[in-house]
Each structure stands twice: as C-alpha cells, then as structure tokens.
N, C-alpha and C positions, 0 to 999 in steps of 0.2 A: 506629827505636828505640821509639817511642810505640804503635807498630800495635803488635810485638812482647809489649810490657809490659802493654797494653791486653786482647790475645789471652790473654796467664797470665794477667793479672788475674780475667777471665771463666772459665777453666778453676778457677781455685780456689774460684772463687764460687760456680760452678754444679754444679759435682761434686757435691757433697753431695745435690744435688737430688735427681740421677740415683737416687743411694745410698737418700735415703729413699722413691724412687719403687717402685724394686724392696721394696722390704720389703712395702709396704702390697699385700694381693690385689687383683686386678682381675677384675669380671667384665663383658665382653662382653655388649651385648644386640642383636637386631635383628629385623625383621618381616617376614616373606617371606611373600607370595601364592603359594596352590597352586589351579587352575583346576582342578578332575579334569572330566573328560568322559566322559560314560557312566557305566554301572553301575560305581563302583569303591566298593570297600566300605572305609568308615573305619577296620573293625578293620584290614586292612592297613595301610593308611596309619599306624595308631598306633603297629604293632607295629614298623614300620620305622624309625619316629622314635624311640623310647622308649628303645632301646639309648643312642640320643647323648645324651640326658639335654635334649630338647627339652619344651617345653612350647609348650601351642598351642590356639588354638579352630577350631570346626568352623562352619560359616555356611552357613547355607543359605537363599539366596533373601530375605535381608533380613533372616532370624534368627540370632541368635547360641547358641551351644551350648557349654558347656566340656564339655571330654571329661572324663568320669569317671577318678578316679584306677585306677591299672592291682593289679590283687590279685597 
C-alpha cells in the first residue's frame, strides 16, 4: 500500500516536470573530428555539411580557420 501511494505520489509530482520540459526548446550540441586525407577540398566538405545547418572550423596543422559564412 505505501510503494503504491508513494509511486502516485511521485507521478503527480513529477509530471508537471515532463510538461514544462517539453515546452522550453532544446538545442543539441556536439564536436566531431573529421581527418580528411589527401587532396580533399573544403568547399566540399562545406557544401555537404551546410544543408544540415552545421557549423564548424577547419584546422590545419595546428591552425585554426572558421569558415566563411556561405553567400
């Protein structure tokens, strides 16, 4: 009877939670390493990322580069 009671107790308390979870946006972040090897050209690489709405820098050899915004 106490597990029972305890278990509603918890579902009323915490629902709400859920409820104002879902309301507020969430955005997603994360950092992926890309090794290219060989001649591969970055306009590629941008033009393939850029549809998903990524953002990203280019590195080379120690240096850091942001890529130009796309026209």
């Amino acid at each position: 009877m106490v597990g029972t009671t305890g278990a509603i107790a918890a579902f009323i308390v915490l629902s709400p939670f859920k409820w104002f979870d879902e309301l507020i946006p969430h955005q997603q972040k994360a950092h992926m390493e890309i090794e290219l090897v060989g001649s591969v050209e970055i306009a590629k690489i941008q033009a393939i990322f850029e549809p998903l709405d990524y953002t990203f820098l280019v590195i080379e050899k120690g240096k850091v580069r942001p890529m130009p915004p796309s026209t």
